[in-house]
C-alpha positions, 0 to 999 in steps of 0.5 A: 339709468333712463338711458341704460333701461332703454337701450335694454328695452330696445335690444329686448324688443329686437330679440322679440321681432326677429323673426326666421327667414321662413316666417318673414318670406311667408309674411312678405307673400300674405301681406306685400309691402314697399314700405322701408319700415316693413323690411325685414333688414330696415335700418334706422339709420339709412332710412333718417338719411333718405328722408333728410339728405342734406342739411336744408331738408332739416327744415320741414322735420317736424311735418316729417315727426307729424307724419310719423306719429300719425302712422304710429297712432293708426297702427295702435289703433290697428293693433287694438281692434285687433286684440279686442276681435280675439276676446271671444274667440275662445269661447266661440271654439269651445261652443263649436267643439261642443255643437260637433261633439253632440252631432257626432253622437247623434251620428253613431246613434243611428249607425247603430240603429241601422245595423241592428235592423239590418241583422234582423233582416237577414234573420228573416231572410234565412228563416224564409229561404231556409224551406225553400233550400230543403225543397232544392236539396231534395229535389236534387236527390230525388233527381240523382236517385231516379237517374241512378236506377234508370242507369242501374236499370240499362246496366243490368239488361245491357250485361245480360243481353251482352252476355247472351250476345257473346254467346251467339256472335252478334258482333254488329249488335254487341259493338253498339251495345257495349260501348253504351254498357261502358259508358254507364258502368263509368257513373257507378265508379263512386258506388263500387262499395255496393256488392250488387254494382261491384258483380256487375262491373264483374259480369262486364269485365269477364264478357270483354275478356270473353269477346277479345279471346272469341274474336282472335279465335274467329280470327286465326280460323278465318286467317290461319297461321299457315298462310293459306286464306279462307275460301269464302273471303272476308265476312260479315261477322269478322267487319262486326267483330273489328267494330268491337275490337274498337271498344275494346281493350287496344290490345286487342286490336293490336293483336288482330293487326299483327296477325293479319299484317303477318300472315298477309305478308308471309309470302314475301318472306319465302319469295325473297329470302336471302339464296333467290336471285331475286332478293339481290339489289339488280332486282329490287323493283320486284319487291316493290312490285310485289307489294303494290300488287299485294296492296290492290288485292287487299283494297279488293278483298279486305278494304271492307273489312276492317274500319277505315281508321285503322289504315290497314293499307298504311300498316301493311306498306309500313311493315312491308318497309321495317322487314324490307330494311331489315332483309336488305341490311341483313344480306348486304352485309353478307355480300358486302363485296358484291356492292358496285357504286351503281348499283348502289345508286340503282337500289336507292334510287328505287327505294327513294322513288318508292317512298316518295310514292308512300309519301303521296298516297299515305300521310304517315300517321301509323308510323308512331304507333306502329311496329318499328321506330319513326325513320329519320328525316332529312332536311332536305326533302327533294331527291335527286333520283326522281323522275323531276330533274328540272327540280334538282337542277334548279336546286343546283342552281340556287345553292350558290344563294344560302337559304335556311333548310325546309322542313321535309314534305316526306315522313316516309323518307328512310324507312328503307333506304336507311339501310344503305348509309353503313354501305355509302362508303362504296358511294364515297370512294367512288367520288373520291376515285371520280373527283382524282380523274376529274384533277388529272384531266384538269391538268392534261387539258391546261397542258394541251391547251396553254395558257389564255391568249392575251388580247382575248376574252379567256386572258384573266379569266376564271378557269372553266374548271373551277366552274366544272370542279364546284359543278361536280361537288354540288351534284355529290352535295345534294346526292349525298344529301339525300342518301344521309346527313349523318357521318357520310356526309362529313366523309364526303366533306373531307374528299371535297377538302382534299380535292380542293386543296389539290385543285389549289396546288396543282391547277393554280399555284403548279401553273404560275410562271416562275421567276428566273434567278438571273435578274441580267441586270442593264449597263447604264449604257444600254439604259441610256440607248433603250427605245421605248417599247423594248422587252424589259419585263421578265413575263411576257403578256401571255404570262401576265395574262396566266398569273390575272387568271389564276388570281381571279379563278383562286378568288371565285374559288375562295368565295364558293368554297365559303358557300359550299361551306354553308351549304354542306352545314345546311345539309348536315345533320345539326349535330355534326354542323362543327366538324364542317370547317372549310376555312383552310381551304379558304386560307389556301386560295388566299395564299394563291392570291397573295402569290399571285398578286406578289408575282405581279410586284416583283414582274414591274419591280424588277423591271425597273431595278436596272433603271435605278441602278442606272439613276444611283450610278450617274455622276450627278456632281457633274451635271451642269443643266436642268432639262428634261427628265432623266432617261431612267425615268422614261424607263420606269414609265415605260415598264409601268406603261407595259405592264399595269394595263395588261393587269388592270384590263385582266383584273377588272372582275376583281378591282380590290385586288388590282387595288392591292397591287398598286399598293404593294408595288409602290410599297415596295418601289418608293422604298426601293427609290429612295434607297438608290437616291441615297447612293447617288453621291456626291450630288452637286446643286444642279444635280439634286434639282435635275433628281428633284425634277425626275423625282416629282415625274416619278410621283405623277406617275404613281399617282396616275398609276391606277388609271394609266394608259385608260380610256376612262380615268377613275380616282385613285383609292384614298389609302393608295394615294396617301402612301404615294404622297407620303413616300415620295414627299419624303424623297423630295424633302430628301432633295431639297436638304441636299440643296439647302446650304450646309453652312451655318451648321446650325441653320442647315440642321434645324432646317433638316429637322423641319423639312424630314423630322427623322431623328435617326442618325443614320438618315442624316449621314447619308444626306452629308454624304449625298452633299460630298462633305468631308469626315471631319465636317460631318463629325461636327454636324453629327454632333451638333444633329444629336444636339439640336435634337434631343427629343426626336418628334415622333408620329402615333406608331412611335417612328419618325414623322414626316412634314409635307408643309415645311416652308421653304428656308431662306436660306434656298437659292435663287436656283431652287426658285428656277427649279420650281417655275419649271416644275410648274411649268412642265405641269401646265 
């Protein structure tokens, strides 16, 4: 029973010392220990055994037992300080919460006591400025009350004396006078109510409608409708009676303005109407002349007159343009007929000259709030009918450089010639009649001339008249630029598309040699006897050199007309900007280019059709040495040597696409070898060495392709060179199968899978062909091809791909190893 109540005693005591894992680390950082009894996984038992690890250390136990009692009785006295410490604790606390309570009171006590006096301070305060506030508010008052009558005073003696200066025209003392009037009348508009200032507001109204009927009355005396003027000229009463036309209501000076400007102009109305000769566009200087005549006589008759911020110079220009434009227009449409191209030009050039004169001496401020709308501006402001032409051909110069448009410097531009824009279509045809004389002289002049002579600086040139056609258009762009950036400009967009796809027909693709249908193909005898430097190539040079000229011309023309492009959307109204569209245009160059890079392919490659002919009828199961290379090769050099630095030299403006017919004709001459490789059966061993030899002669010289016959030798372009590599290892590894040994089947189908990695039945037919084996062998090759090969490899595309790092089989002979010490050697 002892032992079971200590056994629960124990467990009792553990439930009571467990503690979380929380509490222990917190214990641990307060109170760090390396004692094993502190841990909190202390165990009795490894802890006896650290002390007494073996049986001899049994003997000093009971110094171990002392040790252990000792440290138990200073915890317990430990423990008791502690506990005896805690007594008073709680009274201690009680006896602070108290003192904190007290003191807390004692604070809200005198919270309180400040508040009380602060409120009775701000009492006193108010009591003391609560005087001070009536004296400031009457004050105030007494202030307004005093200005109210002065005001009351002025405005009083200013009606009378207004009243009484109507009377007598005293126009110089009533400007002043009334504009003061105004202007106190403005403070009593709160006091309207009062019957008093509401029949002086009265009085002050009927004496402004008074002078606005007198002074237009003194004004048509003075200037009477009829046109005939005053004798005695302008006078002082009228200078006066416009100062307070100023003050007031702006109808009022409206009126004076118009009736001036109409009766000052009423002369030019009779002088050019519509049945005198000199109303029609071969006189329009006259008009302009009149006016700037008509302008020096107001600056000397009337220039005192009327205020300097009325403009009146400006107004009568203004309105002199508005009946201008609109008499021009009127009689254009009832001669229309009449309308000739240059004098046409002629009349716009004259009025554009006459506004750009507008333009220096006014700064275009009336136009707003005069009679008429604000004429349209162009982006563009420079014209190409002034007198400064150097301006206009450095213009001409810098639209090849697309720049964004400047704001226009003339706000006079149109104000009359925009008259003439629904009568551009005469400007118009004339281009497009122009432009169809250009073409045909284009043509007459290739044909008298000839093609550019090889061997000269003309030879793959561009064509003076490309340089001449895109002249000519940025003249039309920048006339027609200037007479509108409305619909004529995309009429004469569409007469540029229409020429220039004429140009692209007639010019450069009715120019390109063409090809002869009768290929006379060479015999092998006369491949075999051909010497180097024989005429093989359907063009001659000079035919070359035409097709180099017409691509580099068709390529100058694809990146202007891209230019032109831009430029006509710079010149154009921003809202017409989308039916700008030169891309077909620009398609049919491309298509030039193709053509004639494509002429150039099919020159060389049929060129060297009669040498593979000759390599695919050679009978290569009876050759019995390996030597030089064959003759066909030699031919295809040759070819190659002709033509490519003709082309190159021809081409060296446009490198990229030189670039395009080296790799067009290797991909199309690669193919084309191999093809004839596969027809040269049966080959016997020596045979496929002596093609192995010829094929690896064919791939040196592709790859020099792009420099040969050079001074200079540049590096091929990467992605030619990967396509030479690429369709030429593959004729090799074509050859080195036909070599390898057919028999054991299974090692001559596994090596054909190494070295082509083509899983096309068809490809491995014609290599038993090319060995000479009989039908009934190749049955059982084929079988055992489809069975070796269930899961033909395939590149990224989805095709066959190629290996270039077979190994060599070990099946090779000893003479395929002579094979390549004389390749390597014939490469030293």
């Amino acid at each position: 029973m002892m032992e079971d109540e200590e056994l629960e005693f124990v467990e009792d005591l553990e439930a009571i010392l467990h503690l979380t894992p929380e509490v222990q680390l917190a214990i641990e950082q307060v109170f760090p220990s390396q004692d094993p009894l502190d841990r909190a996984d202390f165990n009795a038992v490894e802890y006896i055994n650290t002390l007494f690890p073996t049986e001899q250390s049994l003997a000093n136990i009971d110094e171990v037992v002392n040790n252990i009692r000792l440290k138990i009785r200073r915890l317990d006295d430990n423990i008791r300080t502690v506990v005896r410490g805690q007594t008073n604790v709680g009274q201690d606390g009680r006896q602070a919460l108290e003192e904190a309570q007290k003191a807390i009171q004692q604070l809200f006590g005198k919270i309180k006591d400040i508040k009380d006096k602060a409120e009775k301070s701000e009492q006193m305060v108010k009591e003391i400025t609560r005087d001070i506030k009536q004296l400031d508010h009457a004050k105030r008052h007494l202030t307004t009350s005093i200005t109210t009558l002065n005001h009351l005073h002025m405005l009083a003696g200013g009606v009378d004396s207004l009243e009484a200066m109507t009377r007598k025209r005293q126009y110089g003392e009533v400007a002043n006078l009334l504009q003061g009037v105004v202007n106190v009348l403005e403070h009593f508009q709160k006091y309207m109510g009062i019957p008093q200032i509401r029949q002086l507001s009265e009085r002050v109204k009927a004496a402004q409608s008074e002078l606005g009927t007198q002074i237009l009355a003194d004004f048509e005396e003075a200037f009477p409708a009829q046109g005939s003027k005053k004798s005695g000229g302008p006078s002082i009463v009228l200078r006066d009676a416009c100062l307070v036309a100023n003050v007031l209501d702006p109808r009022i000076k409206q009126e004076i303005i118009k009736k001036f400007i109409r009766q000052h102009l009423s002369e030019y109305l009779v002088l050019f109407q519509e049945n005198q000769d000199v109303a029609w566009l071969d006189k329009i200087d006259r008009r302009y002349a009149w006016i700037k005549r008509q302008l020096v006589d107001y600056e000397e008759k009337y220039g005192r007159m009327f205020p300097e911020e009325w403009c009146m110079t400006e107004r009568i220009s203004v309105e002199f343009c508005h009946i201008t434009r609109t008499e021009l227009a009127k009689l254009m449409r009832t001669r229309a007929r009449e309308i000739e191209v240059k004098l046409l030009l002629f009349a716009i050039q004259r009025t554009t000259n006459f506004e750009g004169l507008l333009a220096k001496r006014f700064s275009g401020c009336t136009l707003n709030d005069g009679p008429g709308k604000k004429p349209e501006t162009p982006l563009e402001p420079t014209n190409p009918f002034l007198e400064d032409e150097d301006n206009v051909s450095e213009k001409d110069e810098d639209l090849d450089r697309p720049k964004k448009p400047k704001a226009p410097d003339n706000p006079f531009h149109g104000i009359v010639s925009k008259c003439f824009e629904p009568h551009l279509y005469v400007y118009i045809e004339s281009q497009d009649k122009n432009l169809g004389e250009l073409i045909d002289r284009f043509v007459a002049d290739f044909r008298a001339q000839g093609p550019p002579k090889s061997g000269t600086d003309e030879g793959g040139a561009v064509l003076p008249s490309c340089a001449d056609l895109f002249v000519y258009y940025k003249k039309c762009m920048v006339q027609c630029s200037q007479l509108s950036t409305g619909e004529p400009m995309i009429a004469l967009t569409t007469i540029f598309q229409k020429y220039l796809r004429e140009y692209a027909w007639k010019i450069l693709s009715g120019n390109l040699p063409k090809t002869s249908t009768n290929s006379g193909g060479l015999t092998i005898s006369s491949l075999l006897k051909e010497k180097e430097g024989s005429e093989v190539a359907k063009f001659t040079m000079e035919e070359l050199c035409l097709i180099c000229s017409i691509l580099s011309t068709a390529e100058y023309c694809l990146a202007t007309t891209q230019q032109l492009e831009e430029k006509l959307k710079d010149k154009v109204d921003k809202t017409l900007m989308e039916r700008i569209n030169l891309t077909g245009e620009m398609d049919t160059f491309s298509t030039v280019i193709s053509n004639s890079i494509q002429l150039l392919v099919q020159d060389l490659d049929a060129a060297c059709d009669p040498a593979l002919t000759a390599m695919s009828k050679m009978p290569w199961q009876s050759v019995e040495h390996v030597g030089d290379q064959s003759p066909y090769v030699t031919s295809v050099i040759m070819h190659i040597k002709q033509n490519v630095p003709i082309i190159r030299d021809n081409l060296a403006s446009t490198r990229k696409y030189f670039t395009q017919f080296c790799i067009k004709f290797t991909n199309s001459f690669i193919p084309k070898f191999i093809n004839h490789l596969f027809r040269c059966k049966p080959i016997s061993m020596v045979g496929a060495e002596q093609l192995l030899l010829d094929t690896h002669s064919l791939k040196t010289v592709l790859l020099d392709l792009p420099s040969i016959g050079s001074q200079v030798v540049r590096k091929a372009p990467a992605s030619y060179t990967k396509i030479v590599v690429k369709g030429m290892t593959r004729a090799e590894m074509i050859l080195k199968v036909v070599m390898a040994p057919h028999e054991p089947s299974v090692v001559f189908v596994d090596n054909y899978i190494k070295l082509l990695a083509d899983s096309n039945p068809e490809t491995f037919q014609k290599i038993l062909d090319m060995k000479g084996l009989k039908r009934s062998e190749q049955g059982t090759m084929l079988e055992l091809f489809r069975q070796r090969l269930p899961n033909p490899p395939s590149g990224p595309d989805g095709g066959p791909s190629l290996s270039f790092s077979a190994p060599t089989p070990e099946q090779e002979s000893s003479r395929i190893r002579k094979l390549e010490k004389l390749i390597k050697k014939r490469i030293q």
